[in-house]
Structures are given as structure tokens and as C-alpha cells.
BALOBA-1460 file (C-alpha; in Angstrom, 3 decimals):
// residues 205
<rec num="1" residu="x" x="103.424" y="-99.576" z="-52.690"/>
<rec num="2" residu="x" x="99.376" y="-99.675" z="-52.458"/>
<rec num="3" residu="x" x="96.746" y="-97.548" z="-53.520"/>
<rec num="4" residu="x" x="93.371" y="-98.203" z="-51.150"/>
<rec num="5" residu="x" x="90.694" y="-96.585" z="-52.139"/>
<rec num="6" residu="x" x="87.469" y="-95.967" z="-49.634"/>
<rec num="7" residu="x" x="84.273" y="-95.425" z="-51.220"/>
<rec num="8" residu="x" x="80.294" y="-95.701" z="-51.188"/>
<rec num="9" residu="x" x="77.284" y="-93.383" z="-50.432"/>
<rec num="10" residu="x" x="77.326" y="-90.617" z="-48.210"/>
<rec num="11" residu="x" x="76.140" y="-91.605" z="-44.711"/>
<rec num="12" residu="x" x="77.983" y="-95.064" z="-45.022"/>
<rec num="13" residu="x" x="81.386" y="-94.328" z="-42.823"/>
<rec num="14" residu="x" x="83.644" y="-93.261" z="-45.614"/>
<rec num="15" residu="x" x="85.298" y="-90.853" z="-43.228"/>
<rec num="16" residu="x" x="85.264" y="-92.977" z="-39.872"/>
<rec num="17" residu="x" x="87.249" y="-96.022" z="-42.112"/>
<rec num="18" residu="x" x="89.615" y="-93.642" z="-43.174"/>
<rec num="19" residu="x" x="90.450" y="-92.208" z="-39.769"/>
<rec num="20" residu="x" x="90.486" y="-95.751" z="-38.962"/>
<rec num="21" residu="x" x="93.442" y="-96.463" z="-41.142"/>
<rec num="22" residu="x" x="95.147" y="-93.201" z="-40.219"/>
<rec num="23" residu="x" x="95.272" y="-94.218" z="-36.628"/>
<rec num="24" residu="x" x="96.669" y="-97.671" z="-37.677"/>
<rec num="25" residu="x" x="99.166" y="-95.930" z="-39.640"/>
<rec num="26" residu="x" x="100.345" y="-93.834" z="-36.751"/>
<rec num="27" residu="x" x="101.169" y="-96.336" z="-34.863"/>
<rec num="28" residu="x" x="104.128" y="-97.272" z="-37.319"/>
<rec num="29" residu="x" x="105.240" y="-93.838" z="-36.777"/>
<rec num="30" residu="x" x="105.580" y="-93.582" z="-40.823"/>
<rec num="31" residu="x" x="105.871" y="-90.274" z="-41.989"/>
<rec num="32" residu="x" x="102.152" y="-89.195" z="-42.970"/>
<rec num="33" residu="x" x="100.552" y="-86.268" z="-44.565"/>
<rec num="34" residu="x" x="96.653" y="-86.159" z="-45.092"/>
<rec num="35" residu="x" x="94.602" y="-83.797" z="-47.487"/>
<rec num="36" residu="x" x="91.603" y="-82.849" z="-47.444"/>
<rec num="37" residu="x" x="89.083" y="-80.761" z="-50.308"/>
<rec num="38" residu="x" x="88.711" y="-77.275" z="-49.194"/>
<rec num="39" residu="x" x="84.981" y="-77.475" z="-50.011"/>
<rec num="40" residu="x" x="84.339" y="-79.532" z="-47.422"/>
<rec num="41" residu="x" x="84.311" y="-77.118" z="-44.744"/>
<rec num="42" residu="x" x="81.135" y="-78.734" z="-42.619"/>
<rec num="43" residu="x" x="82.683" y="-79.643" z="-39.493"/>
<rec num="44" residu="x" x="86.217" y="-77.961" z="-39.748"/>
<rec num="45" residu="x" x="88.638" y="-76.543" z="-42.167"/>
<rec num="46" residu="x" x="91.277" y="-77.476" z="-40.869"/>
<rec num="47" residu="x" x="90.755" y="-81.038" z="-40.146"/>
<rec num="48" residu="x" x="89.291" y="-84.492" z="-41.343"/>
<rec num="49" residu="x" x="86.052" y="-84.670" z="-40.056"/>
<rec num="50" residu="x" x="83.322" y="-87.785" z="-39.815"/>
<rec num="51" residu="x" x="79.929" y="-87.174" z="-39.202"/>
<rec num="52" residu="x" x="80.103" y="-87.776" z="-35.711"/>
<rec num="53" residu="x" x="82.880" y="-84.990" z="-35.781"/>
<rec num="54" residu="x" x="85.641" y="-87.284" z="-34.566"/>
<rec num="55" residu="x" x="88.790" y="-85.263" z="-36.177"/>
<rec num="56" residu="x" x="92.149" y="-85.227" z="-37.368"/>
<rec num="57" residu="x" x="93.859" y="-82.402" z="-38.362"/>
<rec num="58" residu="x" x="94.374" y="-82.150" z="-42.466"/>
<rec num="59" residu="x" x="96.244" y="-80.035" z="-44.670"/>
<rec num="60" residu="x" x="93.377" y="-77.819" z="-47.146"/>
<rec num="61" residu="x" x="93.684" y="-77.916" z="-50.489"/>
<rec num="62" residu="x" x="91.664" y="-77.251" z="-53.580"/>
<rec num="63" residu="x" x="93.684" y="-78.845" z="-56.202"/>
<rec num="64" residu="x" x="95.774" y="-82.065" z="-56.991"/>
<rec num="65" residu="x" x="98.531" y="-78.737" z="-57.787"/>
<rec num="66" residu="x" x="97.870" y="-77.537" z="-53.854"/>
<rec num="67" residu="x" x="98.839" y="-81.094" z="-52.925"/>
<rec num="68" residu="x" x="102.023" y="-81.557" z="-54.726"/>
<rec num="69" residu="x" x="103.030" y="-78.333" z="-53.491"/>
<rec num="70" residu="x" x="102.389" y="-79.643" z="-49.829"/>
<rec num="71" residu="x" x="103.690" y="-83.263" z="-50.659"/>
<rec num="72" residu="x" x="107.227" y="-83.169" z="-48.370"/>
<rec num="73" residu="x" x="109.931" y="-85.822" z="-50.520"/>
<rec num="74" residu="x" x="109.885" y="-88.168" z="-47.522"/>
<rec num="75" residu="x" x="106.521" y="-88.574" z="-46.613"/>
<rec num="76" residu="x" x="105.351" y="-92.533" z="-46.603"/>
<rec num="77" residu="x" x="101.559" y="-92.670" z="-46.166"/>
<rec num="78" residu="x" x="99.704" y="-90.149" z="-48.239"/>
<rec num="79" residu="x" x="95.866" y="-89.063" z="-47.196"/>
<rec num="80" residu="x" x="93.281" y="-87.617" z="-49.221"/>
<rec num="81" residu="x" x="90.031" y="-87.205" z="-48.129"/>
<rec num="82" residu="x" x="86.490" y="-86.406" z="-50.361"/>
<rec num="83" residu="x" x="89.098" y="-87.332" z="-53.743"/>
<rec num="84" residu="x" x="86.060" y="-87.148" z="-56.234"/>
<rec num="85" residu="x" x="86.656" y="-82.969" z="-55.827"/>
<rec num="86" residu="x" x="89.852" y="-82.418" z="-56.808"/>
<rec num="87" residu="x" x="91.166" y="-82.433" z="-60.503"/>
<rec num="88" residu="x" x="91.308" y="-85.508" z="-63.128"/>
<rec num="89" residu="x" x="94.906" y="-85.069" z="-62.696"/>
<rec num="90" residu="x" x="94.366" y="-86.690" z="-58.716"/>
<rec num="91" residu="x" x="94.349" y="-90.037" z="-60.901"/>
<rec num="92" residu="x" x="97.925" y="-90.109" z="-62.126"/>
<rec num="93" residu="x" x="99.011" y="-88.472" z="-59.290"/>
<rec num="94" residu="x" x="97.894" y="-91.483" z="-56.977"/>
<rec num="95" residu="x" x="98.959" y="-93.980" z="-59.272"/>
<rec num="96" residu="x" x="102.862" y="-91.954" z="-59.453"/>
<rec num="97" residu="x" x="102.630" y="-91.730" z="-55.693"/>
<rec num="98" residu="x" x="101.999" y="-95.279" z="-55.484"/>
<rec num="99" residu="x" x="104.532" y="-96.317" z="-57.768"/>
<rec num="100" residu="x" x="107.059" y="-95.054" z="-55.695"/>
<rec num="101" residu="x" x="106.725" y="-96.841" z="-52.981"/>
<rec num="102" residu="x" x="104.438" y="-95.024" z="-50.933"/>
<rec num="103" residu="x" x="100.844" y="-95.931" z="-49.742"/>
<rec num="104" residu="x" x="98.093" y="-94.132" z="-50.759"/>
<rec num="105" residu="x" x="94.871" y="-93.858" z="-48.855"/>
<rec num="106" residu="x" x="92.009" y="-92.178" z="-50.476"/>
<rec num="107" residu="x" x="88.212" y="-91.568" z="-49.501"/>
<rec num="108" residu="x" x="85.315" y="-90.442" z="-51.779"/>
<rec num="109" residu="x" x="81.945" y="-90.909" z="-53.519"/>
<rec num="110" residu="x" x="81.972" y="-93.322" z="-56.355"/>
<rec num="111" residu="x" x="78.183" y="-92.032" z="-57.609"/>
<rec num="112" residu="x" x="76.607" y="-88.541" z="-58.123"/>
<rec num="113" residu="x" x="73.375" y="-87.789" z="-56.996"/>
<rec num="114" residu="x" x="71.905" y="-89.070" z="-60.362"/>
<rec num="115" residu="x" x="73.500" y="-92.315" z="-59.711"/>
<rec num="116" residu="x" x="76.482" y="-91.724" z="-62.324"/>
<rec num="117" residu="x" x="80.132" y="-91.680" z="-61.811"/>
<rec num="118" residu="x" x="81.119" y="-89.046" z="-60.200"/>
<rec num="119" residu="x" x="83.483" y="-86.497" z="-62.504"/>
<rec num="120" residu="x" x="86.389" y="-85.080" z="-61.544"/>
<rec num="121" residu="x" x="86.877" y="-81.383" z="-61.350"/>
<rec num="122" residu="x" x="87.072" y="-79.783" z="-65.206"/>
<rec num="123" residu="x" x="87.625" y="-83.386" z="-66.599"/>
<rec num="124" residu="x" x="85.914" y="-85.917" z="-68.442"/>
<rec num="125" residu="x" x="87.812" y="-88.925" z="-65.738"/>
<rec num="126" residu="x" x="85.257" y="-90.274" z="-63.063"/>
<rec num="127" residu="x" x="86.283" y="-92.035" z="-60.232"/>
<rec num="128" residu="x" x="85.536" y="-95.339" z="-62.059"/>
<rec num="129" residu="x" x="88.781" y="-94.929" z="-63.349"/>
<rec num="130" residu="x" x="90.526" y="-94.247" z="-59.997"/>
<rec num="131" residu="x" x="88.692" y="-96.970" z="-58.685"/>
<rec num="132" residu="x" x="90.041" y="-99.681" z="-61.662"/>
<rec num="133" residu="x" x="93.603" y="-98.748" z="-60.806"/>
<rec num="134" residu="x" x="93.303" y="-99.167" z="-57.469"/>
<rec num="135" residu="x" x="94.966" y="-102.195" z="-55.391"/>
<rec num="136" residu="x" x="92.473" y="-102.670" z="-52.783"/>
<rec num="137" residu="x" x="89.104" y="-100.862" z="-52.690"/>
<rec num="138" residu="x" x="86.874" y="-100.996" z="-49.718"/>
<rec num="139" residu="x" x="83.470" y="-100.631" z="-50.937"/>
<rec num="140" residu="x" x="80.843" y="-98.930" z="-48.094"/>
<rec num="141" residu="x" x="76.897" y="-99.282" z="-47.910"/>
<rec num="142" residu="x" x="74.598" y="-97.322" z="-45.841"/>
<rec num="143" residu="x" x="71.451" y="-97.780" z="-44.328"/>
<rec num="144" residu="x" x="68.206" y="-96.570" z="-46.989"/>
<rec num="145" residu="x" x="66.221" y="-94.406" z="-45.136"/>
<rec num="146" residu="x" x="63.335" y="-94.388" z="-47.398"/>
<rec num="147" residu="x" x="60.125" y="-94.431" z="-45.436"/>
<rec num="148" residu="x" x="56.691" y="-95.418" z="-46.558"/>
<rec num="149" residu="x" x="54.562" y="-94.202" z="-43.781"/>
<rec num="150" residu="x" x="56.399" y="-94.761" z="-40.601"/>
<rec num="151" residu="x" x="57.886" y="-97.880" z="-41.919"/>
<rec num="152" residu="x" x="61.742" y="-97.409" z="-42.693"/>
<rec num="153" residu="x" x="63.129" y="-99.253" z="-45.874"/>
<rec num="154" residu="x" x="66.655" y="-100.640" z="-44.019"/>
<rec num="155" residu="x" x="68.098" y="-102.280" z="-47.171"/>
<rec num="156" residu="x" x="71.753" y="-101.642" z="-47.486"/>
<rec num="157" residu="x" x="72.295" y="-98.228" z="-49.626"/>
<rec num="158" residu="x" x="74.732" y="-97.669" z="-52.009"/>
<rec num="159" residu="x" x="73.171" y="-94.520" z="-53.821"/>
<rec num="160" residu="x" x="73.232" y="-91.029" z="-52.799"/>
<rec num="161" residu="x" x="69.504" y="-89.244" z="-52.899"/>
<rec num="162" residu="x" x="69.723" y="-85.644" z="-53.020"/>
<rec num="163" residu="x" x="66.233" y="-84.322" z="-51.457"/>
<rec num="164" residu="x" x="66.494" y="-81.005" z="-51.727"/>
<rec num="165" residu="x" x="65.225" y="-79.235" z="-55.313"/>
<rec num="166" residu="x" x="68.007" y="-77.643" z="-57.604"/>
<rec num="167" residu="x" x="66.175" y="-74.456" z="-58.422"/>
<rec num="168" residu="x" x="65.567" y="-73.619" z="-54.642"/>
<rec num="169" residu="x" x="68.398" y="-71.369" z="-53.124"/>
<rec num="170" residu="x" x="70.017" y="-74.556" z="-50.787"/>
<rec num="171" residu="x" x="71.090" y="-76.222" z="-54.126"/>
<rec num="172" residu="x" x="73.143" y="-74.137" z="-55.545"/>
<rec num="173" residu="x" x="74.060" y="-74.409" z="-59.777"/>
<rec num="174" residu="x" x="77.676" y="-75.925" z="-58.514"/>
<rec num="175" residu="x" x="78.984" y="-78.548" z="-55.718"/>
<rec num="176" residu="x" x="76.279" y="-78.883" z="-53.205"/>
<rec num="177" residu="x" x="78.367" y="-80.136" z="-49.974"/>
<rec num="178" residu="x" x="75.680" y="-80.978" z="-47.463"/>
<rec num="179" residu="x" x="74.271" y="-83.794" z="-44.811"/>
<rec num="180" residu="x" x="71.150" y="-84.748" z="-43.586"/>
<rec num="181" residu="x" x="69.331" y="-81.935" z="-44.859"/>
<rec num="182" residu="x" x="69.990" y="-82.266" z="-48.342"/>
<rec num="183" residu="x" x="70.911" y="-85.863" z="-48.803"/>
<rec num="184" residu="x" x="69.481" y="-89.273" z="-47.734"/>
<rec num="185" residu="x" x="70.960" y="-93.326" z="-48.270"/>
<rec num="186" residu="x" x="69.155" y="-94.867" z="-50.548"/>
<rec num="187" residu="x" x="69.034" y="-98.987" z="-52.085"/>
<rec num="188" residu="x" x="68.744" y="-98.985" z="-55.650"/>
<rec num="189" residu="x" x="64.957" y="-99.728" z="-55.825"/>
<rec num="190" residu="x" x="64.248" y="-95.837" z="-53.475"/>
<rec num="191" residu="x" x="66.927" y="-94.156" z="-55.353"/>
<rec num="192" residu="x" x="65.146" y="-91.375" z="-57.615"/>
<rec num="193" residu="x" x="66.733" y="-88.920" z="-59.100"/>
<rec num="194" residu="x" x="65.370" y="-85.694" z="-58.417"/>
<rec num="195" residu="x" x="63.188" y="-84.436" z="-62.194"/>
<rec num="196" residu="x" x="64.771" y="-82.000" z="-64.198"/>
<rec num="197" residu="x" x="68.143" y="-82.730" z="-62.526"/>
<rec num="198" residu="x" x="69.168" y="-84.803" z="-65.273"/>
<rec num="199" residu="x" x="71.086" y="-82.018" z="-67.448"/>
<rec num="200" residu="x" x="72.785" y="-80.782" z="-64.640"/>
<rec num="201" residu="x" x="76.611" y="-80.530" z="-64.215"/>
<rec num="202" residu="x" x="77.764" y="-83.814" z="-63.460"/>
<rec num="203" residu="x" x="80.896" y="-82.030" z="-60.743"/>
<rec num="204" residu="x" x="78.393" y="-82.534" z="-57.670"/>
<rec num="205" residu="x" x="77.572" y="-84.760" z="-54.781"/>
């Protein structure tokens, strides 16, 4: 049927849109299964979260494999939460779902930290491509919170700043799955990515 996909910075209400469209969905009382990435375990494991911790209980999984496996034959509305985690093999899978009829509601980061693409798990696919083949996208900004003195930037963000350094022990060498603490909104002019970040793996937030 359709293939929506949610995306943007962190901070700009990736999550709260797509609990939006789950509620409107459950009001046609179509058969719906949601999915989140079990690295996202910040608020809950066993449900979608926002940042406000408004949730809905999800089904963990770690890989687009975990999802088939949990895919029942006659569910209509397919949910999948923080997308740019799983597998390059999410891609086709949305696209297959989609072609048969059902609609497809995904959420995730379309940039890295460095302001690239984000990868896929073990792939060379980025969400770019996800994003290309999708029927409707609904593209999120957040607020920059860049400050110069007391004086708060305010432009609309669409970049991801990671603020935390990659050699201290909060940012680990893989996925760094944080809030506030280790990430700020940023416009394009603030957004700097962090030196000697550049040559990291490209699989993080």
C-alpha cells in the first residue's frame, strides 16, 4: 500500500509523530504490529517510547530476521521504530511489505552525528536509500540549542551534534544511544562535528 517514512534530528518528535499515527491507526481497528531496535532501551524495553515517555508497547528486535520471524501473515499496519539500526536488508523488506498491500510506518535518523547518512547495520545502504523509495516522508526539525553566552540560537535543526568526546568512557567505540547528555539539535551553521571523529564507524547516532 504506502511506505511513510518519519525522520529528522534527534530531539525533533520523531517518536511522538509516530505514536501519533499508531493511535490513528487503532482506531481502524487494522491489525497492527510495531517493532522497535533492541538498543534502544532508554525509557523501556518493551515499549515505544518518546522523550516525554508517552508509550506503547513494541515487540524487541535486533534484526530485520527478528522481525520477519514476528511478522504474523495477516497483520495490516507494520511499525518500526529507530529503522536506521537494523540491517540493510530493513530496505527490501519495507519495500516487499509495502508491495503487498500493507502500510508501512517507519521512524529514524536520516544523518549521523558527522552529518552523513546514516548506515545501516553491516551494510554499505544508508537511509538515503530507504528514504528515495519511500511514498510519503515526513521530514522533522528541531530546535538548535546552540548558545553563545546566554543567548540561545533557535533556528530550526536538522543535524544531530554529539557533545560528548569519543575517547571518554560515555562514547563508547560502537552505537552510542543517548539524550540530552550526549546529544544536542543543531542548524547547519552550529553543527560541528566533534575532531578526530571523522574516521569513526559510520553505524552510530
Amino acid at each position: 500500500m504506502t511506505l511513510k517514512v518519519i525522520t529528522g534530528p534527534m530531539f525533533s518528535g520523531k517518536s511522538d509523530e509516530l505514536l501519533r499515527n499508531i493511535r490513528k491507526h487503532k482506531v481502524t481497528k487494522k491489525k497492527m504490529q510495531i517493532f522497535k531496535h533492541g538498543f534502544d532501551n532508554r525509557y523501556s524495553k518493551e515499549c515505544l517510547s518518546s522523550h516525554d515517555k508517552v508509550k506503547i508497547e513494541a515487540i524487541n528486535a535486533m534484526t530485520s530476521e527478528d522481525i520477519l520471524n514476528s511478522l504474523e501473515p495477516d497483520t495490516e499496519v507494520i511499525v518500526v521504530d529507530e529503522v536506521q539500526f537494523f540491517d540493510g536488508k530493513i530496505v527490501d523488506l519495507c519495500n516487499k511489505w509495502a508491495d503487498e498491500g500493507r502500510e508501512v510506518i517507519v521512524a529514524g535518523l536520516n544523518l549521523n552525528f558527522m552529518g552523513e547518512p546514516f548506515r545501516f547495520a553491516d551494510s554499505e545502504r544508508t537511509m538515503a536509500e530507504l528514504l528515495a523509495k519511500a511514498d510519503k516522508i515526513i521530514k522533522l526539525s528541531a530546535i538548535c540549542t546552540y548558545k553563545e553566552g546566554l543567548r540561545m540560537c533557535g533556528r530550526p535543526a536538522s543535524r544531530t551534534q554529539r557533545i560528548v568526546d569519543s575517547k571518554s568512557p560515555e562514547a563508547p567505540a560502537e552505537i552510542l544511544v543517548g539524550g540530552p547528555e550526549q546529544y544536542e539539535a543543531r542548524c547547519r551553521l552550529h553543527h560541528k562535528p566533534i575532531a578526530g571523529q571523522s574516521t569513526l564507524p559510520n553505524r552510530r547516532v
